[in-house]
Phi, psi and omega in degrees: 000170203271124197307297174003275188284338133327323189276312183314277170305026193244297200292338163298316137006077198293000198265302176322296184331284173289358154292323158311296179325316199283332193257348170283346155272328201196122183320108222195143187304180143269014156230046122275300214326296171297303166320317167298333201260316216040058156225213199234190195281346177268335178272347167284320179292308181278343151317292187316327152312272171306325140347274184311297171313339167263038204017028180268016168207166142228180200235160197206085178350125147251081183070243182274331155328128130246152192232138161217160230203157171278128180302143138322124177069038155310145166296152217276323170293320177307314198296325200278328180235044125255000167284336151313300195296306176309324165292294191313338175237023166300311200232044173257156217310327205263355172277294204292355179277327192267003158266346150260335156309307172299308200285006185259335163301308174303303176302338146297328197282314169302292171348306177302296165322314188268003187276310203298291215283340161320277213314305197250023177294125170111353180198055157265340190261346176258008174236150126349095185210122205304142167076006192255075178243135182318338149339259223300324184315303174327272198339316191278319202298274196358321185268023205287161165218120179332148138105015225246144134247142187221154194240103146341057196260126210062050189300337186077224173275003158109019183305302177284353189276317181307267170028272185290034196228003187276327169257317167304149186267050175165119169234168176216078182316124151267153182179159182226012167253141165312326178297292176330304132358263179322263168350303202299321197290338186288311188316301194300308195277313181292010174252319174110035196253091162273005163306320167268123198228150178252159173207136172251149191199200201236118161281010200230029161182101211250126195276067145204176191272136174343131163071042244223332204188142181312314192244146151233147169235166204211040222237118199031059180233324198297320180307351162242049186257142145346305145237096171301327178294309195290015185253347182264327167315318208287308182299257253289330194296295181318343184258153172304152161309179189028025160271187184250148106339080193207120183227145202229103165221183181316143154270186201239146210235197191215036173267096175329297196311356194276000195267315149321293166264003154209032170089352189301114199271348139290137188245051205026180176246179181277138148345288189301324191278334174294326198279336157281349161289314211271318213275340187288316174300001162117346194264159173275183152063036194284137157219149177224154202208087172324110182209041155181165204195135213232110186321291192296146198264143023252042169078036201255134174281153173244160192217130172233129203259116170221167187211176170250074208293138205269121199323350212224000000 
């Protein structure tokens, strides 16, 4: 039968509709799935199903967890009229309901995250927290070049941005919790680093200016960004040319809980998947490098990743 005339009737369907629609903005679990839509799991799993059988969506593991997403490199025509069918029922009630559902899910999602790190802004250097090891910390001073201004991006309360603000003409701490802020800024002026300034923001729409800085860091930050690629995209846009890159996160494991116990919206990543976020965003000269391993289970390794943005 004609690809077509299959997509056409997948699209006759209002739960297969409103499930595109929803996943064609934003990646999403099968229980966000259920909230917005208020049905139950079994009949959303077998729409996604056929979905999936007509390739217009695919899934993507996270531990016990799936996300699904609209596929990549859908075809131009499928695309164009599944984007007909989703515009033709934009604005009857029960569409424009699952869009508001959705922006209240996201808005949960932050939320959570910025509930977690308030709390424990001000005692992050005194728990437990994957991958934040004196190791791996070495490792990044080690590539440091004097004389810099560099952006701290998701600095938390700044352990490495202090360090590093003792050498550098510039450190510019990001965060998107208030607390975290507040601390890092106490920290900064009663240490005498007047070099060093916080600001809150999003690492993945980072409040400073194009071409703005040497260095960007990353450090145990990326596992909660929402879309990790636009965050590696946000540093290349913010670096001088022939500045630098450099990120030290998970690799990537299955200790579920961490998602529980320290916001993580990631189970870190694979080698390969750092080295395609940096190659996607334009930098050369790319490496990623296992360089701590963390004794006590589960073991979560650390990985660092750097690139080059190309002078020209």
């Amino acid at each position: 039968m004609n690809a077509s005339w299959d997509i056409l009737k997948t699209l006759s369907d209002p739960t297969r509709l409103r499930l595109l629609a929803l996943v064609a903005r934003e990646e999403l679990s099968v229980a966000e799935l259920q909230e917005i839509l208020g049905m139950g799991q079994s009949r959303i799993s077998s729409q996604l199903a056929l979905l999936r059988q007509v390739n217009l969506v695919t899934d993507r593991r996270e531990g016990k967890k799936a996300f699904y997403s609209l596929r990549a490199g859908v075809p131009p025509k499928t695309l164009a009229l599944l984007r007909s069918a989703i515009e033709s029922v934009a604005e009857l009630p029960v569409v424009a309901e699952d869009r508001g559902n959705l922006d209240r899910i996201l808005q949960k999602r932050r939320r959570t995250q910025e509930q977690y790190f308030n709390l424990i802004a001000g005692r992050l250097g005194k728990h437990h927290c994957p991958g934040r090891s004196w190791e791996a910390i070495g490792h990044l001073a080690l590539r440091l070049t004097p004389a810099i201004d560099i952006a701290d991006l998701g600095a938390g309360e700044g352990l490495v941005s202090q360090l590093l603000a003792h050498r550098a003409r510039s450190v510019s701490c990001i965060d998107n919790s208030p607390r975290m802020v507040e601390v890092g800024t106490e920290l900064a002026k009663k240490n005498g680093l007047f070099n060093l300034t916080y600001q809150l923001g999003d690492i993945e729409s980072v409040p400073l200016p194009d071409k703005s800085v040497d260095l960007a860091i990353l450090s145990q930050a990326l596992h909660h960004a929402q879309h990790p690629q636009t965050a590696v995209n946000e540093a290349f846009r913010i670096l001088r040319p022939g500045g630098q890159i450099l990120i030290l996160d998970l690799n990537e494991h299955t200790f579920e809980k961490a998602r529980e116990l320290y916001a993580d919206v990631w189970l870190g990543f694979k080698e390969s998947a750092l080295h395609a976020f940096l190659k996607k965003s334009g930098f050369a000269k790319v490496e990623v490098t296992a360089v701590a391993r963390e004794t006590a289970e589960p073991h979560f390794e650390t990985l660092l990743a750097s690139g080059l943005k190309p002078a020209r």
